[in-house]
N, C-alpha and C positions, 0 to 999 in steps of 0.2 A: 509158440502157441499164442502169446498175443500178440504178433504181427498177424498172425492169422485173422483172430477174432476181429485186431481193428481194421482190417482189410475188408471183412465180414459186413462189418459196422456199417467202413465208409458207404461199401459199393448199397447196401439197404436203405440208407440214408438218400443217395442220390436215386434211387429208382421210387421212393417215397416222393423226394420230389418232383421229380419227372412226372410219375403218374399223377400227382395234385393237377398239376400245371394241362397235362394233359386230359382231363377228365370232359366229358361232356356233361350239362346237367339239366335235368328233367325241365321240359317248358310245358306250364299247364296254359291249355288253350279255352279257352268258352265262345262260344258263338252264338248271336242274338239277331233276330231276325225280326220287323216289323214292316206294316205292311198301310196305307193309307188311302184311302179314296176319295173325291175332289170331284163336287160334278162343274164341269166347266160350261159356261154360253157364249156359243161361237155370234159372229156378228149377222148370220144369217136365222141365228135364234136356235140351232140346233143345239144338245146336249149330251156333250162327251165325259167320261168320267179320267179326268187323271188319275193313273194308279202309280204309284211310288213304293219299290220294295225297299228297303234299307237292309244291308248285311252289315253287320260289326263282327270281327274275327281278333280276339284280342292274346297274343302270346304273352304269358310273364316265364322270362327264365330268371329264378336266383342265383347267384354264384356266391355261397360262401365262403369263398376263398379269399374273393377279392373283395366282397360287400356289398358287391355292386347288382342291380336288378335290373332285365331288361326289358321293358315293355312295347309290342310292336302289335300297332291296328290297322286292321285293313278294312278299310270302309269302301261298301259299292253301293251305289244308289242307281235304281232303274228304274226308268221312266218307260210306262206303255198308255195310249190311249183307247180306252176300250171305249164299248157299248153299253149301253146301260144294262141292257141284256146281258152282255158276257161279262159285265163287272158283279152283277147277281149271282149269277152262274160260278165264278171263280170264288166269292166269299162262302158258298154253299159247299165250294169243292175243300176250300179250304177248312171250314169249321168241321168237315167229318175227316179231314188229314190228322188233324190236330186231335182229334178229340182218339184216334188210334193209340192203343198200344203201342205199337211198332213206330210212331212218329220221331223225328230224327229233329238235331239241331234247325235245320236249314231247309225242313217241312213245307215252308211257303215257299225260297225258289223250286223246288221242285214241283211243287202242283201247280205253278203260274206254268215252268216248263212244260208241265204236262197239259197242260189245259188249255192254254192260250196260243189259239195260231193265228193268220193271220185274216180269218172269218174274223175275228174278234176283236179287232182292232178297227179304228175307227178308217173309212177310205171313201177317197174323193171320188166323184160322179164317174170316175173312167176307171175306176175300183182300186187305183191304187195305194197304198196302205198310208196315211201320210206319215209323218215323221215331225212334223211341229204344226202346232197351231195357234192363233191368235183368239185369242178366248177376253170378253166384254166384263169388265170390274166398274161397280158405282160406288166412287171413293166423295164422302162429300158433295152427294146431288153430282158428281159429275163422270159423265163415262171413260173409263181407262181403258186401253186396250194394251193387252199384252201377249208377248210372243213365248213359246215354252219348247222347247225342242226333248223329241222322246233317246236322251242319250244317255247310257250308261258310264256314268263317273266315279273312278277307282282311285284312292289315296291311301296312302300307307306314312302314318306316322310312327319313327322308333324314337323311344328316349330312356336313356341310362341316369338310374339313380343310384349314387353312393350312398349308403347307411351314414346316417348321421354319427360322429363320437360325439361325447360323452364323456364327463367330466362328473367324479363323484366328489363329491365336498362331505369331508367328516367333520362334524362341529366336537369339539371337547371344552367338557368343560374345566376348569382348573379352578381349585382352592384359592384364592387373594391370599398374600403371605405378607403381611406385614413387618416393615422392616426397623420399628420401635423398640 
């Protein structure tokens, strides 16, 4: 009977382990979404607006088992040049997305998706849509010109933190015993 039991014992013992070891654990995600406008002057004196969305997608898994935490962000930043008109148009579209009920993490890509074609985007005399522009900055009385290209840039940093130990120190106190 107790070879049994410790037979019993071992095989729970290692299916305990196994399953520790094999466990998946809960990643909570949040995602933060900002959005910017920039009216730029081109060297011809026109005025485009840079619009910049920002996505942050930030996963945290913990693992208590091992102590260790994992944190993984996906950042994407889009670049469009719009119109002043259709940069109007889109904060309009946007401030009633948001102000919904039903509004979603990631409320602004979606209503630039839904909003913005490419009427709305800034295009050269032969109506082609551009993709960078050289927009006029007065740094110090003096004019700068700078080039900006409308490209979507995605990076993904992860990094693993172990829980710190910890070291408890118990102070006692003791009687002086004199040895007189």
């Amino acid at each position: 009977m107790n070879k049994i039991l410790s037979g019993i014992f071992t095989l729970f013992v290692i299916a305990t382990v196994g399953e520790t070891h094999a466990q998946t654990f809960r990643t909570f995600q949040t995602t933060t979404q900002e959005i910017t406008y920039t009216n730029r002057t081109l060297a011809d004196g026109s005025v485009v607006v840079e619009t910049v969305v920002e996505t942050v997608v930030v996963d945290l898994t913990p693992n208590p088992v091992t102590a260790e935490s994992t944190v993984s962000t996906d950042t994407k930043e889009e670049t469009l040049f719009l119109t002043q008109a259709a940069a109007t148009a889109l904060q309009t579209a946007i401030a009633s997305a948001e102000s919904s009920a039903s509004a979603s993490d990631t409320v602004i890509a979606e209503t630039v998706a839904a909003e913005v074609d490419d009427d709305d985007k800034v295009q050269d005399s032969s109506g082609n849509v551009l993709e960078e522009i050289t927009y006029v900055e007065v740094v110090n009385g003096t004019p700068t010109f700078t080039t900006v290209t409308d490209d979507t840039v995605e990076t993904n940093d992860v990094e693993t933190t172990e829980r710190a130990e910890f070291t408890t120190i118990v102070e006692e106190v003791k009687a002086i015993v004199s040895q007189n």
